[in-house]
PDB file of N, CA, C and O in Angstrom:
ATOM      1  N   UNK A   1     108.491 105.358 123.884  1.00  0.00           N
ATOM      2  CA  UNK A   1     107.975 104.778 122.656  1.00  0.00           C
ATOM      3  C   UNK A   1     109.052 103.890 122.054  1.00  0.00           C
ATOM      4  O   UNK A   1     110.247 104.177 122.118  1.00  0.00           O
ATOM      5  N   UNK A   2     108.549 102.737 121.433  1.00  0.00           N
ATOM      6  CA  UNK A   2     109.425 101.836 120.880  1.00  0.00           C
ATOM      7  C   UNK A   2     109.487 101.998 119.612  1.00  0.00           C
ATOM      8  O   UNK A   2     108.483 101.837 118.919  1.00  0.00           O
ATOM      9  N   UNK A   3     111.091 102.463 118.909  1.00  0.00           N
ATOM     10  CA  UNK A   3     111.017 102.792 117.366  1.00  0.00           C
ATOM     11  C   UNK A   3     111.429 101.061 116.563  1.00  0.00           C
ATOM     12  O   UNK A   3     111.939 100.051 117.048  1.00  0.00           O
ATOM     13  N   UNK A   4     111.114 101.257 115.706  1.00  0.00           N
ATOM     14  CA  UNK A   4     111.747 100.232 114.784  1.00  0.00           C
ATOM     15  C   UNK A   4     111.947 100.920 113.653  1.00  0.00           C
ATOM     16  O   UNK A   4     111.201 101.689 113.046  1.00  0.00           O
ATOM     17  N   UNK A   5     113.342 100.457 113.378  1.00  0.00           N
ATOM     18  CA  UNK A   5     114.106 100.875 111.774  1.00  0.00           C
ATOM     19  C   UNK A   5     113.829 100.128 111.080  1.00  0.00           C
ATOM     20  O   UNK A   5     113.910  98.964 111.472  1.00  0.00           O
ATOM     21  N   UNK A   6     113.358 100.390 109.692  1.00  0.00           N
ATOM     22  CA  UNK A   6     113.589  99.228 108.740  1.00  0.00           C
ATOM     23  C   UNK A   6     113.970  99.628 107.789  1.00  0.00           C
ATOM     24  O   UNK A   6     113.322 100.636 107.507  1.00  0.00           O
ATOM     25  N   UNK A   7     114.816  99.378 106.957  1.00  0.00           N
ATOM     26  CA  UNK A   7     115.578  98.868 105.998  1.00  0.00           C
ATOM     27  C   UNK A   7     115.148  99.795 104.932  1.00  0.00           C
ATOM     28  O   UNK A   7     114.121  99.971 105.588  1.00  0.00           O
ATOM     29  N   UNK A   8     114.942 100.678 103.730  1.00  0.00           N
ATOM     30  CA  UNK A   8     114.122 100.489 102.577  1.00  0.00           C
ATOM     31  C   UNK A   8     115.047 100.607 101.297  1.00  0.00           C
ATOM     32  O   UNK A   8     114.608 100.847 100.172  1.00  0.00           O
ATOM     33  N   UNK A   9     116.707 100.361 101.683  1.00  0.00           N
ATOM     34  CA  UNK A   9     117.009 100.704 100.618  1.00  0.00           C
ATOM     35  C   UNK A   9     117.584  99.714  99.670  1.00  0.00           C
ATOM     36  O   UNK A   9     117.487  98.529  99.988  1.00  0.00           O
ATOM     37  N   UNK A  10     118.047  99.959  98.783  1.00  0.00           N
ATOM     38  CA  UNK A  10     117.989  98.955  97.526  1.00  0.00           C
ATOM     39  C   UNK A  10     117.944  97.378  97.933  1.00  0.00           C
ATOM     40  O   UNK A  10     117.061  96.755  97.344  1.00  0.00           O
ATOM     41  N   UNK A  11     118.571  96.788  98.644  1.00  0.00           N
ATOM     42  CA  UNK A  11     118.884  95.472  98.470  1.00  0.00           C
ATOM     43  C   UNK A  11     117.655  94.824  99.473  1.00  0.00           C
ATOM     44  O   UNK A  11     116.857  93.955  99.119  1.00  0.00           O
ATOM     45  N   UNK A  12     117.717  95.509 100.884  1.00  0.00           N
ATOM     46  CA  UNK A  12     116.181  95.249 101.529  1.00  0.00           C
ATOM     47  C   UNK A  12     114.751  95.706 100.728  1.00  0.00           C
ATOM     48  O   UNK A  12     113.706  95.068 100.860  1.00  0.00           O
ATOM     49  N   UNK A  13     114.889  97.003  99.815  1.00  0.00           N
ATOM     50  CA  UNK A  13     113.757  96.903  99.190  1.00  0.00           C
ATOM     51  C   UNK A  13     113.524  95.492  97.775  1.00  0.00           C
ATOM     52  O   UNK A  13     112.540  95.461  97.037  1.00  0.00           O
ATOM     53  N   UNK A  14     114.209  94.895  97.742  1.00  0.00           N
ATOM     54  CA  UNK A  14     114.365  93.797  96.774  1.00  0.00           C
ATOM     55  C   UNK A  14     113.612  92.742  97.589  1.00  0.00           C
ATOM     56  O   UNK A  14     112.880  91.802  97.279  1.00  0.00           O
ATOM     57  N   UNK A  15     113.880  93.043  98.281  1.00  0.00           N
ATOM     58  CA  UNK A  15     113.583  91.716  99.491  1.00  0.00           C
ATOM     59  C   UNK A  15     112.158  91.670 100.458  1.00  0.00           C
ATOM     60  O   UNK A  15     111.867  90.747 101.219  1.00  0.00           O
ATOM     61  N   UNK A  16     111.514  92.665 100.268  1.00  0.00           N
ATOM     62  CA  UNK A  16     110.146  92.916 100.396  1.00  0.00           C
ATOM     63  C   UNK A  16     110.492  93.735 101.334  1.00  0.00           C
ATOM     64  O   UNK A  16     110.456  92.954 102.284  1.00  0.00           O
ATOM     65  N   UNK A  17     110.874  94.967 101.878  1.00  0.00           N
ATOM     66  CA  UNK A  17     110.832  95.771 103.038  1.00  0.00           C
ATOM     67  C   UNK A  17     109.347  96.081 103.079  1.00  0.00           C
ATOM     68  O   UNK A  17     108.679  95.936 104.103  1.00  0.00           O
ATOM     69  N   UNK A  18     108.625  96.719 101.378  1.00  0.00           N
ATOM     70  CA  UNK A  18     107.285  97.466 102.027  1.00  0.00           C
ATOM     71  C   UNK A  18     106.504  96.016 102.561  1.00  0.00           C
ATOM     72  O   UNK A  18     106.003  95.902 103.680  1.00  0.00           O
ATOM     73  N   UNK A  19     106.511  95.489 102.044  1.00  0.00           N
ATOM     74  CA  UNK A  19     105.665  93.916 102.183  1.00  0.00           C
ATOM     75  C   UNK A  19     105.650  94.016 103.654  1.00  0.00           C
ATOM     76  O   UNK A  19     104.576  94.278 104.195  1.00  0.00           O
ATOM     77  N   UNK A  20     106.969  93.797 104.542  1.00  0.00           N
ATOM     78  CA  UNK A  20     107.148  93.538 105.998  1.00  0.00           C
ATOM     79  C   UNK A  20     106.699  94.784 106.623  1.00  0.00           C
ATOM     80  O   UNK A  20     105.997  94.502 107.594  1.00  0.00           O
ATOM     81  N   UNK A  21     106.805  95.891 106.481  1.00  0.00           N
ATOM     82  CA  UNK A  21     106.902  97.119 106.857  1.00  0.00           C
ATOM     83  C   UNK A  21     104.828  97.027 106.953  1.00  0.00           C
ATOM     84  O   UNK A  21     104.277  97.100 108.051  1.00  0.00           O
ATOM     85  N   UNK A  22     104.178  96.900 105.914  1.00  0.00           N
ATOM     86  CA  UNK A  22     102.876  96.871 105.427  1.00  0.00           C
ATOM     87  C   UNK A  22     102.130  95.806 107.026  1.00  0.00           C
ATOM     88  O   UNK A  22     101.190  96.086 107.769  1.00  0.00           O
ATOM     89  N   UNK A  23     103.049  94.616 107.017  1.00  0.00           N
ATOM     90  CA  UNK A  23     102.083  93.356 107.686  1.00  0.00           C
ATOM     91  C   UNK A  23     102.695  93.707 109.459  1.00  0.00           C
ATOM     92  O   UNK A  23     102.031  93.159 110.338  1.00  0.00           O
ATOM     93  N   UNK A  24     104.196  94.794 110.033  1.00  0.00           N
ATOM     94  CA  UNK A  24     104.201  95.304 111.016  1.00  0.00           C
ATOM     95  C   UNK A  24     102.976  96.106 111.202  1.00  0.00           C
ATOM     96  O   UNK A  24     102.441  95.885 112.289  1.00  0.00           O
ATOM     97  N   UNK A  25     102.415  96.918 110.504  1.00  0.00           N
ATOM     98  CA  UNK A  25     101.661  98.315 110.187  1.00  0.00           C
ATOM     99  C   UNK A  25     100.400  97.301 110.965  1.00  0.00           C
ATOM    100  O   UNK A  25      99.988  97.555 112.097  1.00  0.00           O
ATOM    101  N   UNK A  26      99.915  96.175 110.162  1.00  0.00           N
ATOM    102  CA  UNK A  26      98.575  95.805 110.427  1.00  0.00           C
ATOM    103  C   UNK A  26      98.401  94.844 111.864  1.00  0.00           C
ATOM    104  O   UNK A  26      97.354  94.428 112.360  1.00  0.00           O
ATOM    105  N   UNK A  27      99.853  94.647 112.348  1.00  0.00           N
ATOM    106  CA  UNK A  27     100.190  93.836 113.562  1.00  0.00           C
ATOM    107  C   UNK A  27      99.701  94.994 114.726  1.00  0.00           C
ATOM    108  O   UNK A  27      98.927  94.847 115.672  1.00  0.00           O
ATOM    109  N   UNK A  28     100.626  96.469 114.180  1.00  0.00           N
ATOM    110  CA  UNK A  28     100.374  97.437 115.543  1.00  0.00           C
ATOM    111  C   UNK A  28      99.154  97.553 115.415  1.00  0.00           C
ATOM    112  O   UNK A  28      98.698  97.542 116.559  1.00  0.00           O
ATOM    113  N   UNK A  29      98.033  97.700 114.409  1.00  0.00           N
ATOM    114  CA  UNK A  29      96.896  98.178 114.775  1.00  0.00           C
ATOM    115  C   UNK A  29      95.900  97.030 115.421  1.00  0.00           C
ATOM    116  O   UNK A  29      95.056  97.242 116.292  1.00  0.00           O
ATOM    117  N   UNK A  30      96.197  95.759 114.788  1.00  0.00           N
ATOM    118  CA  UNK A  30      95.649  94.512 115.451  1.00  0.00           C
ATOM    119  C   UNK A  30      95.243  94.672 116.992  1.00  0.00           C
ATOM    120  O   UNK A  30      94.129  94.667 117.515  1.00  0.00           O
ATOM    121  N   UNK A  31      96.863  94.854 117.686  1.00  0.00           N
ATOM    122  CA  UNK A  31      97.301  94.928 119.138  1.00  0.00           C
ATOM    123  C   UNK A  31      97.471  96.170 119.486  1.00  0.00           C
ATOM    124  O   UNK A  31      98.541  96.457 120.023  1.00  0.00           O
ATOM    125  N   UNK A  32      96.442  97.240 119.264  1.00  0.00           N
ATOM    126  CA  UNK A  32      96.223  98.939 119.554  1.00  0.00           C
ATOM    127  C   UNK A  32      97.614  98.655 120.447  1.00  0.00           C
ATOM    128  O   UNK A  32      97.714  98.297 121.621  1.00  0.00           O
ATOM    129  N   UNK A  33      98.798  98.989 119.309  1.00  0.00           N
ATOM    130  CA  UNK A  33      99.906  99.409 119.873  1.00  0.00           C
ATOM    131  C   UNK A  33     100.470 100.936 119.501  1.00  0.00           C
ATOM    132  O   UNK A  33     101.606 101.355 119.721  1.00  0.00           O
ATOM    133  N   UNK A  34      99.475 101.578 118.941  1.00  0.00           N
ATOM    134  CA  UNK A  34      99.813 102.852 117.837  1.00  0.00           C
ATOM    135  C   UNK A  34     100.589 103.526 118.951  1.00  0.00           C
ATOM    136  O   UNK A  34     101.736 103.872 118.672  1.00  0.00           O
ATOM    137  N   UNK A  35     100.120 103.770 120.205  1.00  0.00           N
ATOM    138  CA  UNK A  35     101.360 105.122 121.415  1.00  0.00           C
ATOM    139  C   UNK A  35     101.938 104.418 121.682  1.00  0.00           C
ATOM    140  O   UNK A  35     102.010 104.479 122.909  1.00  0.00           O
ATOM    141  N   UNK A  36     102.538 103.604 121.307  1.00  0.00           N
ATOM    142  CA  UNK A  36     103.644 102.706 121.611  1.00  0.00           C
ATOM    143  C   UNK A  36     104.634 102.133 120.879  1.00  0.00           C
ATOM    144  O   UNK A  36     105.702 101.625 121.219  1.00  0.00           O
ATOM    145  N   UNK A  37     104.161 102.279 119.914  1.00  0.00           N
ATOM    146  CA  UNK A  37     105.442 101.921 118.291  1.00  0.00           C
ATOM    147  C   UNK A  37     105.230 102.637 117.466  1.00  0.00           C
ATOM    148  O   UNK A  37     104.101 102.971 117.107  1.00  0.00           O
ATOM    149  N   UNK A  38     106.268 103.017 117.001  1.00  0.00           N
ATOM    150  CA  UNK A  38     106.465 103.928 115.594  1.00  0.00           C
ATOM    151  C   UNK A  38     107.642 103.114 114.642  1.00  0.00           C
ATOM    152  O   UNK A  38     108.748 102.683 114.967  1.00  0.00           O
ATOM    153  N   UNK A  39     107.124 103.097 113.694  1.00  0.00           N
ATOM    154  CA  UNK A  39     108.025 102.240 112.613  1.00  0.00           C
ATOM    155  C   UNK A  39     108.526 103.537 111.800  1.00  0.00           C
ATOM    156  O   UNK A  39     107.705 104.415 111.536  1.00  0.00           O
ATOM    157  N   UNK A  40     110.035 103.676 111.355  1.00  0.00           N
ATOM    158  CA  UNK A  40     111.059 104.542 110.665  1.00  0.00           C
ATOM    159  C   UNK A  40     111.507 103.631 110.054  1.00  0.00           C
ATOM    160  O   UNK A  40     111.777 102.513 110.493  1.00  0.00           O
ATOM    161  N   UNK A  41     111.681 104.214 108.481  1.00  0.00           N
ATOM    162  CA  UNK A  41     112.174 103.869 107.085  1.00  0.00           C
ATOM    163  C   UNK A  41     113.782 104.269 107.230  1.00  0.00           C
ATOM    164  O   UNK A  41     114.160 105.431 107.378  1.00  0.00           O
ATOM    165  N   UNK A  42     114.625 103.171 107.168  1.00  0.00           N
ATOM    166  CA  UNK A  42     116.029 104.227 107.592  1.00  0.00           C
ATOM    167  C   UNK A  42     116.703 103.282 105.646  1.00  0.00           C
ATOM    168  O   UNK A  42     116.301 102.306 105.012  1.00  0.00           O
ATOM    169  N   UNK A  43     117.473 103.985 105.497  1.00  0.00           N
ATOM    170  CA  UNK A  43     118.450 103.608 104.174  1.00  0.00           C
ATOM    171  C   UNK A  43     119.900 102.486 105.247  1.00  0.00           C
ATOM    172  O   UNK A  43     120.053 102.504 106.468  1.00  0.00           O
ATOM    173  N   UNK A  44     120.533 101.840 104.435  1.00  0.00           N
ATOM    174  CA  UNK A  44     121.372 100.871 104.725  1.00  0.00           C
ATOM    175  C   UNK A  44     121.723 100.404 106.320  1.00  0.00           C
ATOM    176  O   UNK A  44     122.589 101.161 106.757  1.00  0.00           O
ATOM    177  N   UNK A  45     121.490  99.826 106.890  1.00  0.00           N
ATOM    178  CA  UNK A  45     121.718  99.370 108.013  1.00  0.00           C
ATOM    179  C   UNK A  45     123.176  98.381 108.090  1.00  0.00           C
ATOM    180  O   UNK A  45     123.836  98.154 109.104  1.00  0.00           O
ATOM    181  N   UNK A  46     123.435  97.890 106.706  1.00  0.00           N
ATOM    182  CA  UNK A  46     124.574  97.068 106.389  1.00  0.00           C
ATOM    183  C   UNK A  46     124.937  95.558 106.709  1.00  0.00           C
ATOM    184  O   UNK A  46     126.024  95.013 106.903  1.00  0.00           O
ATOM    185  N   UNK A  47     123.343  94.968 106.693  1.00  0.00           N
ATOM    186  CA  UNK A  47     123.256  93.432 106.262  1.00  0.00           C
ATOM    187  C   UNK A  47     122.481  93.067 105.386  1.00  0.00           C
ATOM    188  O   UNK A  47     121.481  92.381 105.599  1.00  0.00           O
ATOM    189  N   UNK A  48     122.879  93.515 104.204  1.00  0.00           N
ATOM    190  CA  UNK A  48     122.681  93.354 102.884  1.00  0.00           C
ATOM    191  C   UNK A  48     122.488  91.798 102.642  1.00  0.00           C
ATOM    192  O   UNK A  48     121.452  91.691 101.985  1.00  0.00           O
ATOM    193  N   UNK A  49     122.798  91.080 102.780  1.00  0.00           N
ATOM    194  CA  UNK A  49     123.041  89.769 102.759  1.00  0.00           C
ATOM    195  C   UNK A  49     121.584  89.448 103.134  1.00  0.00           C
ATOM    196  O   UNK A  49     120.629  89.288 102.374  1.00  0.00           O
ATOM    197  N   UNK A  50     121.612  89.410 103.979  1.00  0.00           N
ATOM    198  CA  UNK A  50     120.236  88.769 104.519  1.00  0.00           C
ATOM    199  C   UNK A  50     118.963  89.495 104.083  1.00  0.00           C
ATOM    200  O   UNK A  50     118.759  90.294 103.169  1.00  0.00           O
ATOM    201  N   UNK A  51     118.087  88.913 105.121  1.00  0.00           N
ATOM    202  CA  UNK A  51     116.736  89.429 104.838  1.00  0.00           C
ATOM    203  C   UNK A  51     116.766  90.957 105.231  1.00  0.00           C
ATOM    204  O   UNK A  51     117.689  91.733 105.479  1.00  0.00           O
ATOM    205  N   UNK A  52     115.486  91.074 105.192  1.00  0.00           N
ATOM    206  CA  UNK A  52     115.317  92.623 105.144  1.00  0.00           C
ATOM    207  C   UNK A  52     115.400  92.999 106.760  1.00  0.00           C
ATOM    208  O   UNK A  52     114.620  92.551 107.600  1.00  0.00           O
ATOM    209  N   UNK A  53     116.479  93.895 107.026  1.00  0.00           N
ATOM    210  CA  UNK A  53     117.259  94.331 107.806  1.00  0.00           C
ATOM    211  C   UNK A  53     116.242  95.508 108.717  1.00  0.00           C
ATOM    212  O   UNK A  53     115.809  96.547 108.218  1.00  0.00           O
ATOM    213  N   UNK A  54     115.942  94.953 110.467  1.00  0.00           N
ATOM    214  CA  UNK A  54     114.958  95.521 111.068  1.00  0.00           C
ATOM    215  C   UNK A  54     116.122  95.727 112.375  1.00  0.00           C
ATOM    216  O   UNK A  54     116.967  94.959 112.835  1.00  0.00           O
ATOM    217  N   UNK A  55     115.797  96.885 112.660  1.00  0.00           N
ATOM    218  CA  UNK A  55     116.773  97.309 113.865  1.00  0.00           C
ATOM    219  C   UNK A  55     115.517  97.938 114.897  1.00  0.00           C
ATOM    220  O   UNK A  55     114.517  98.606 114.630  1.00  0.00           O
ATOM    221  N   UNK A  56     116.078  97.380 116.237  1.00  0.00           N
ATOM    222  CA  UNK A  56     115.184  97.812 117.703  1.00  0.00           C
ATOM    223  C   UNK A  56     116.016  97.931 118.504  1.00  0.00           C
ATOM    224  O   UNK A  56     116.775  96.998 118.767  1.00  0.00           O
ATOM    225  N   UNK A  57     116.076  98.906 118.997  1.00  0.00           N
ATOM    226  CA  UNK A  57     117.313  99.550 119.891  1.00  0.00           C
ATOM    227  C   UNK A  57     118.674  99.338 119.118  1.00  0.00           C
ATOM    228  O   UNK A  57     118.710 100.033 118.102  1.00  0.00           O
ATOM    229  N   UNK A  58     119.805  98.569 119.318  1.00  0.00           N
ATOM    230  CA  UNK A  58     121.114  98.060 118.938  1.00  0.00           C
ATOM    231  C   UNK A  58     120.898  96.958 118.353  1.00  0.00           C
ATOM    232  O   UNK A  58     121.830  96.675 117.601  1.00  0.00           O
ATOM    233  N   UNK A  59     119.847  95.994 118.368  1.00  0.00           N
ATOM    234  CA  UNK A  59     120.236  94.515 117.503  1.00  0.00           C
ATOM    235  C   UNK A  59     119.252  95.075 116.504  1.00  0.00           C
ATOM    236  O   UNK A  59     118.290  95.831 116.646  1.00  0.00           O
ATOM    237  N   UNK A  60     119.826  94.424 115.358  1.00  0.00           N
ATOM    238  CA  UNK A  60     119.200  93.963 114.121  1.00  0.00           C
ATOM    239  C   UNK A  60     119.123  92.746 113.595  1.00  0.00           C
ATOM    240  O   UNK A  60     120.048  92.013 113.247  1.00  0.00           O
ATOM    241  N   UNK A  61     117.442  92.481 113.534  1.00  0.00           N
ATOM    242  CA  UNK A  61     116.800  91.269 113.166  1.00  0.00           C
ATOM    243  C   UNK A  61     116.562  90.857 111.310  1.00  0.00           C
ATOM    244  O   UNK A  61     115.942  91.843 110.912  1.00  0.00           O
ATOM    245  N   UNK A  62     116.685  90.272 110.556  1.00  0.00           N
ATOM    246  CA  UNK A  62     116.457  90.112 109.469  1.00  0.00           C
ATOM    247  C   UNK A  62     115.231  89.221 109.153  1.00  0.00           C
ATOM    248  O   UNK A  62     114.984  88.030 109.341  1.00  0.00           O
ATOM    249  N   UNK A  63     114.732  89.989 108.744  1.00  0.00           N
ATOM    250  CA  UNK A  63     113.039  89.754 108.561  1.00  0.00           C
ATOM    251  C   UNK A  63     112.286  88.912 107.296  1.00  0.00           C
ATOM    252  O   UNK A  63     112.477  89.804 106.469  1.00  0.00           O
ATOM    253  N   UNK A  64     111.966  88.440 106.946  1.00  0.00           N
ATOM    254  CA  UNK A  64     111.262  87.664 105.281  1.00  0.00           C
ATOM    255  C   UNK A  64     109.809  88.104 106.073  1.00  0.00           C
ATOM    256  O   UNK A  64     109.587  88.444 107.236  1.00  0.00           O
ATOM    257  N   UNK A  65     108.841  87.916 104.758  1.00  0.00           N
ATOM    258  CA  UNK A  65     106.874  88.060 104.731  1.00  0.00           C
ATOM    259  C   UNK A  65     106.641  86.671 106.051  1.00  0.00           C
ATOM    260  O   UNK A  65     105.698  86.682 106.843  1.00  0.00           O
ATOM    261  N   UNK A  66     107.300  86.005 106.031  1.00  0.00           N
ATOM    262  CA  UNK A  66     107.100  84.294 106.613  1.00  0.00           C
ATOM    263  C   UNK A  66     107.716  84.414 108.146  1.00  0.00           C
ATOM    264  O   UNK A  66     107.333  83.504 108.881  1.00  0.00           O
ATOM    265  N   UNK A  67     108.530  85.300 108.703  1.00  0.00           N
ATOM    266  CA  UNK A  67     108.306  85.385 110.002  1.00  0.00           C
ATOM    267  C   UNK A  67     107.944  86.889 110.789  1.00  0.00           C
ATOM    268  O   UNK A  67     107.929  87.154 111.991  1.00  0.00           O
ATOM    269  N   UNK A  68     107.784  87.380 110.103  1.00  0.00           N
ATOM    270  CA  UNK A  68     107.107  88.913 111.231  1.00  0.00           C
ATOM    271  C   UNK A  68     106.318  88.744 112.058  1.00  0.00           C
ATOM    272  O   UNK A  68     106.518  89.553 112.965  1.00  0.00           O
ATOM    273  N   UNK A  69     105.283  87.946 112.305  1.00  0.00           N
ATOM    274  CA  UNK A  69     104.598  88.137 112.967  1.00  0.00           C
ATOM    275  C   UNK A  69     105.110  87.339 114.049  1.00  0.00           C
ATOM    276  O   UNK A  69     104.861  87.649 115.214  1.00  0.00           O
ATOM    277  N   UNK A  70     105.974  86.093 113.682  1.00  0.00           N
ATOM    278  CA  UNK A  70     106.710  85.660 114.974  1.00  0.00           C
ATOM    279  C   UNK A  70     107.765  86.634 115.205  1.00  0.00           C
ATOM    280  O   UNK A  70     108.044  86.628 116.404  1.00  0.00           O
ATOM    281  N   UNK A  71     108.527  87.543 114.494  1.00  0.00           N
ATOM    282  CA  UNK A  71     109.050  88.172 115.388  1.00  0.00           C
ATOM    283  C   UNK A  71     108.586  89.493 116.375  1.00  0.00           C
ATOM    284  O   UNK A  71     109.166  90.004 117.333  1.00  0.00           O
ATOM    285  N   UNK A  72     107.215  89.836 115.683  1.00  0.00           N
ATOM    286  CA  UNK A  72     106.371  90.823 116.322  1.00  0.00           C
ATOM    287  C   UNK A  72     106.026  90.428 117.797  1.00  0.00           C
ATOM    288  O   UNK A  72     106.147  90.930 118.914  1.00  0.00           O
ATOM    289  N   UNK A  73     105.479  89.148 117.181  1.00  0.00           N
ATOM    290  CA  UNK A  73     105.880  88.535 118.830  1.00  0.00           C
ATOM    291  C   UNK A  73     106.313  88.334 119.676  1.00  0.00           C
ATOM    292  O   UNK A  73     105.618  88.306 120.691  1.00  0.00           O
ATOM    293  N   UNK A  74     107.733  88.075 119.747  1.00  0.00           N
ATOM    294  CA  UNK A  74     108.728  87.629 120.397  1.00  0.00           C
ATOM    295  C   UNK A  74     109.396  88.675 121.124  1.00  0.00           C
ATOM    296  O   UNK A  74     109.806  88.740 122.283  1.00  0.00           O
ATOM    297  N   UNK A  75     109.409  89.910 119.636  1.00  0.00           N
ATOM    298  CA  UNK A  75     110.314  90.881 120.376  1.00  0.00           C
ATOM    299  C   UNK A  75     109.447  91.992 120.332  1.00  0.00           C
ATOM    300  O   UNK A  75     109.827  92.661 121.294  1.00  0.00           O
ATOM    301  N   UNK A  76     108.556  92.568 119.826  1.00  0.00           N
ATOM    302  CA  UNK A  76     108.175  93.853 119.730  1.00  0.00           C
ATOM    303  C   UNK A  76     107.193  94.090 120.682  1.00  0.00           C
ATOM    304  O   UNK A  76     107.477  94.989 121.474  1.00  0.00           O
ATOM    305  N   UNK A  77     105.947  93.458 120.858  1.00  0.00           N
ATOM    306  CA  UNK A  77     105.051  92.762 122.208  1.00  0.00           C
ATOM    307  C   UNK A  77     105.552  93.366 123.259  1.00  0.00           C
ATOM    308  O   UNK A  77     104.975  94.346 123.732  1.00  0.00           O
ATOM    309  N   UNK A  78     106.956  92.772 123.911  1.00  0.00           N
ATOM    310  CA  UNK A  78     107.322  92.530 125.115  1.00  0.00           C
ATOM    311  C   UNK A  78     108.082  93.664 125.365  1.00  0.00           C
ATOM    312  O   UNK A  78     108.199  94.094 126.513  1.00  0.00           O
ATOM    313  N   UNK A  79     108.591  94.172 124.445  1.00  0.00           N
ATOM    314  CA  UNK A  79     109.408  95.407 124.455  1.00  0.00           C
ATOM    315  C   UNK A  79     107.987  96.565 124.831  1.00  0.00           C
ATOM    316  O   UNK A  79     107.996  96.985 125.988  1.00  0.00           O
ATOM    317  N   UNK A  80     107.071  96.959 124.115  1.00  0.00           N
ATOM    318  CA  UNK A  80     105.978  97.884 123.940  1.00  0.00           C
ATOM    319  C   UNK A  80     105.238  97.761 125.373  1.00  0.00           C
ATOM    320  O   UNK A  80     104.508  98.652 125.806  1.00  0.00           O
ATOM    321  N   UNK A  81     105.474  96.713 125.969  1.00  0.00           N
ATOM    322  CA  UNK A  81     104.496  96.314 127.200  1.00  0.00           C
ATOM    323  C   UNK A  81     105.018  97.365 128.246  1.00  0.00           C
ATOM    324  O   UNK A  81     104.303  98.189 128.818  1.00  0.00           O
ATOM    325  N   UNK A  82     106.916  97.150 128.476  1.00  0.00           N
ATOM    326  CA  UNK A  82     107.466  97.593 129.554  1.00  0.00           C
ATOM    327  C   UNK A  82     107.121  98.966 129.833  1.00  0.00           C
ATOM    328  O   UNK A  82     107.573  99.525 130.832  1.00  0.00           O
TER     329      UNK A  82
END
């Protein structure tokens, strides 16, 4: 199963975590990916700076409402397939 971390604490929740977290949610069910991804709420990941801070395996991606679904694409898709 493919986890994804996301972000929810103070500075990513500023930054829309539930927002992104909400439009992942409606991506997995779109693409009946439910036995295959599980999304986890983790506290500081420590790129505060940026967007709201999404970890899959070792890299962490920084996320805004305006690209999830390209990154759902790109990376989460292809990962869930293998």
């Amino acid at each position: 199963m493919l986890s994804i971390n996301i972000c929810v604490g103070s500075a990513c929740h500023l930054k829309g975590s539930y927002k992104v977290i909400d439009q992942l949610q409606k991506l997995i069910d779109e693409y009946n990916l439910k036995e295959k991804v599980e999304l986890k709420g983790q506290f500081c990941l420590g790129y505060c700076t940026e967007g709201v801070s999404v970890r899959i395996e070792e890299k962490v991606y920084s996320l805004k409402e305006s690209n999830v679904k390209e990154f759902f694409q790109q990376e989460v898709i292809r990962r869930a397939k293998l």
